[in-house]
C-alpha positions in Angstrom: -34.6 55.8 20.7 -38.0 55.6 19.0 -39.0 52.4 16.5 -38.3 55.2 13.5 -34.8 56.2 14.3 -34.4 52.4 15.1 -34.8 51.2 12.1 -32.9 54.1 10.2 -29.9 53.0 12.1 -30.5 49.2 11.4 -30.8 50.1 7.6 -27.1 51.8 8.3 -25.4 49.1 9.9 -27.1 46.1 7.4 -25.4 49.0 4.4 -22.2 48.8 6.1 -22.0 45.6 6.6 -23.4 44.8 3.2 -20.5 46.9 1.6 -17.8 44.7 3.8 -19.7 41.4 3.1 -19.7 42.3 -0.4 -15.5 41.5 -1.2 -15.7 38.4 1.0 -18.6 37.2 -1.0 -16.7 37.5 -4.5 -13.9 35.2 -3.0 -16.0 32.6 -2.6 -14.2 28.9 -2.9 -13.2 26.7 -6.5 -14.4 23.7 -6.9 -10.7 21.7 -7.4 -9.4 22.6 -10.9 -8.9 19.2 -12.9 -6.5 19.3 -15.7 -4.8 17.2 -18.3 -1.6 18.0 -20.7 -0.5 15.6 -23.1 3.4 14.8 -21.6 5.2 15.7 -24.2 3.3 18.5 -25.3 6.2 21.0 -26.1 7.2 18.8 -28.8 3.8 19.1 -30.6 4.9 22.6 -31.6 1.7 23.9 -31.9 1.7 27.7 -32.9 -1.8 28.4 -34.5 -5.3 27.1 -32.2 -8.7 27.6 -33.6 -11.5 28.5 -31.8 -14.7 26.7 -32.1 -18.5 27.4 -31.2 -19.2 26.8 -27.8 -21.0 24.2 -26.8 -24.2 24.8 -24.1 -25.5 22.1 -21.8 -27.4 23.8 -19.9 -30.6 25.7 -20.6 -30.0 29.1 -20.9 -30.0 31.3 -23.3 -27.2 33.5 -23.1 -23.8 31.4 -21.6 -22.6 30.6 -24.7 -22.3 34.0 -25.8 -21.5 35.3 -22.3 -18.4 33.1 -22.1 -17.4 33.6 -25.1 -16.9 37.3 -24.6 -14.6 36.8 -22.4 -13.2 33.6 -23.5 -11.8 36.3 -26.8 -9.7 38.3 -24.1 -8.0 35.7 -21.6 -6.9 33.9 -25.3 -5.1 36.8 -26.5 -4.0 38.5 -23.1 -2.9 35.0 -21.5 -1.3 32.7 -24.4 1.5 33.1 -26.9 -0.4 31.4 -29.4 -1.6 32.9 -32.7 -5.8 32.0 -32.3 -8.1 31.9 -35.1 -11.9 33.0 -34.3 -15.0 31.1 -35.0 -16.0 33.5 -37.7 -12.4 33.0 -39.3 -12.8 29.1 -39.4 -16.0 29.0 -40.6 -15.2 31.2 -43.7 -12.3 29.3 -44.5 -14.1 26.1 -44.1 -16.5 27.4 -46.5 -14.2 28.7 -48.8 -11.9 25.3 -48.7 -15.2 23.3 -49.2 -14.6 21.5 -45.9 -18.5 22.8 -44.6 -19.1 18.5 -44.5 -16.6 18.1 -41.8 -16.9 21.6 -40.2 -20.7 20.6 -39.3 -20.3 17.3 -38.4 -17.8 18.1 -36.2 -19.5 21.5 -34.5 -22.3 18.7 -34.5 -21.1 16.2 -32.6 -19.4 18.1 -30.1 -23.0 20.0 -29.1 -24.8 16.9 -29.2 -22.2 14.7 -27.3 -19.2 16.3 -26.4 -17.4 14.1 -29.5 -14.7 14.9 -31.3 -14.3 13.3 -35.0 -11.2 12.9 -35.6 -11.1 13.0 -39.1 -13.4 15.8 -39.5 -10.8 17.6 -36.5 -7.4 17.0 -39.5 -9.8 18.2 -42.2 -10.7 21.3 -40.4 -6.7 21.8 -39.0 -5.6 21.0 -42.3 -8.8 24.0 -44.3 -8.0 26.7 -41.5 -4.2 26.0 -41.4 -4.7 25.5 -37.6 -1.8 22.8 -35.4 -4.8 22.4 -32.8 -8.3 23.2 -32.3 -10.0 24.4 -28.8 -13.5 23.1 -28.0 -15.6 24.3 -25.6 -18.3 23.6 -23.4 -20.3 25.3 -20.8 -22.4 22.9 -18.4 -23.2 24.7 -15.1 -25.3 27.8 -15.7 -27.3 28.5 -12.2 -28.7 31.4 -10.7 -30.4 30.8 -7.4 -32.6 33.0 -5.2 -32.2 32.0 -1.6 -35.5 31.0 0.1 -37.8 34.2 1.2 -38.4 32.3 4.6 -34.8 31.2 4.8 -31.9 32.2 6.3 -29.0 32.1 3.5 -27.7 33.8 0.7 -28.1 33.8 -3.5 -25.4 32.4 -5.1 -24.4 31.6 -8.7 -22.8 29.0 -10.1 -21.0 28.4 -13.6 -19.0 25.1 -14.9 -16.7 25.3 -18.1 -14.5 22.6 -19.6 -12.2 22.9 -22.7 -10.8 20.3 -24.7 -7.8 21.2 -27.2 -7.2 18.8 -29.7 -4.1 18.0 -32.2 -5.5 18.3 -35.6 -2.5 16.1 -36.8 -4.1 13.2 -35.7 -6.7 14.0 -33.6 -5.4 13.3 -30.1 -6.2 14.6 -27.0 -3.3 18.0 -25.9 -5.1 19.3 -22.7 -8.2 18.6 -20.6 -9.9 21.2 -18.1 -12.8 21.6 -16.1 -13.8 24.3 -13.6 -16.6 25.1 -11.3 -17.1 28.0 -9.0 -19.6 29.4 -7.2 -19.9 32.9 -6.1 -22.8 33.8 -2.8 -24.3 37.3 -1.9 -24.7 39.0 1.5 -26.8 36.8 4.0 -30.7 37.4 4.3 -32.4 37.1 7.6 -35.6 36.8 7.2 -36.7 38.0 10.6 -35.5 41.3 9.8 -36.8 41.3 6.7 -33.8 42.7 5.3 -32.3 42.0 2.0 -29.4 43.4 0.0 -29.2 44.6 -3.8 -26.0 43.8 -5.4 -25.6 45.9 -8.4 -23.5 45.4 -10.9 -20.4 47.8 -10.0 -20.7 45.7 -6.6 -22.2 48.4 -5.3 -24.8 46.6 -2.4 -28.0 48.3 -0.8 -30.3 47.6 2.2 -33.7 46.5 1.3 -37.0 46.2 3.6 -38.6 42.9 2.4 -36.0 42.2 -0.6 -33.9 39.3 -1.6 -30.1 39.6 -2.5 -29.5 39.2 -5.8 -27.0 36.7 -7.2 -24.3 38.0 -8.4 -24.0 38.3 -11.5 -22.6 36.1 -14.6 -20.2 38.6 -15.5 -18.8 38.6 -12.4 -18.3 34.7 -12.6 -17.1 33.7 -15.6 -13.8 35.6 -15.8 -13.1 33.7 -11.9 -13.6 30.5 -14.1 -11.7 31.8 -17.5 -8.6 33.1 -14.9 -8.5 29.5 -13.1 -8.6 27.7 -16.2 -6.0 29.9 -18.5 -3.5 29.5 -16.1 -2.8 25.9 -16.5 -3.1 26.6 -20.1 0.4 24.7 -22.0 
């Protein structure tokens, strides 16, 4: 076999491979899930939660939107509750002239993860809401695996929610939840990568690194682990 049919059949194998790799690499381990419920937590009867803006403490630029789209979804696919959005609490904390305690409270939960609880009743109390859900994003990582190392890309995302009784501001439920999803392996004395697109799709590249995959691929692993310990 000469060196070009050689490498043609490399660049096959590392494909198929590559495709099998691929649904091993999107079942990649959970951090362990740590939770909290309130005991008694049936007897809060809470019926309407209200959703507030997520809080980023990390970096980038995009996670707070990125979970929030699909942190709408898993709250009205996987609870029984009646959710209000963030654009429904702010107007109605505008309209109830409760902006004061609306800001202080987004405020202090960005700044350092606090929750006021008297701005928390006066917001329940404007919105007509028995609890309010707070979130916070704090692992946002992309990483490209070393060009002269063998490895793989991997990304990482960490999400914790905090529901709170706006009765009197106690603590219902606590969760946090990290995962971390890897690509294909790259050896770099083949010089062989793989591209990962975003259907899952993965191609054989001379002299390329694997992507990462991607956050959208991440953040519902993390939404599915935390929503089903939701009360």
């Amino acid at each position: 076999m000469n060196k070009q049919a050689s490498l043609v059949a490399l660049v096959g194998l590392v494909a198929v491979a590559a495709l099998l790799l691929t649904g091993c690499a999107a079942r990649e381990a959970t951090h362990p899930l740590s939770s909290y419920v309130v005991p008694d937590f049936s007897a809060r009867a809470v019926k309407t939660i209200a959703l507030l803006p997520i809080a980023d403490r990390t970096v980038s630029n995009d996670a707070s939107d990125t979970v929030l789209r699909f942190l709408r979804p898993h709250v009205s696919t996987m609870t029984a509750y009646r959710f209000l959005s963030e654009e429904d609490v702010l107007g109605l904390t505008q309209s109830k002239n409760v902006s004061g305690a609306y800001n202080a409270l987004i405020s202090g939960w960005r700044k350092k993860g606090d929750v006021g609880t008297q701005d928390a009743i006066s917001v329940g109390q404007a919105v007509g809401a028995d609890a309010l859900l707070f979130t916070e994003v704090y692992i946002w990582i992309r990483e490209w695996v070393e060009p002269n190392a063998r490895g793989a890309s991997q990304t990482q995302v960490g999400i914790r929610m905090l529901l709170v009784s706006t009765k009197n501001g106690e603590k219902l439920w606590e969760v946090s939840d990290e995962q971390v999803a890897k690509s294909v392996e790259y050896d770099p004395g083949s010089k062989i990568g793989v591209h990962v697109d975003d259907t899952g799709r993965a191609t054989a590249l001379y002299g390329g690194l694997p992507q990462p995959p991607t956050f959208d691929e991440v953040v519902p692993r993390v939404m599915d682990a935390i929503f089903k310990v939701f009360p």
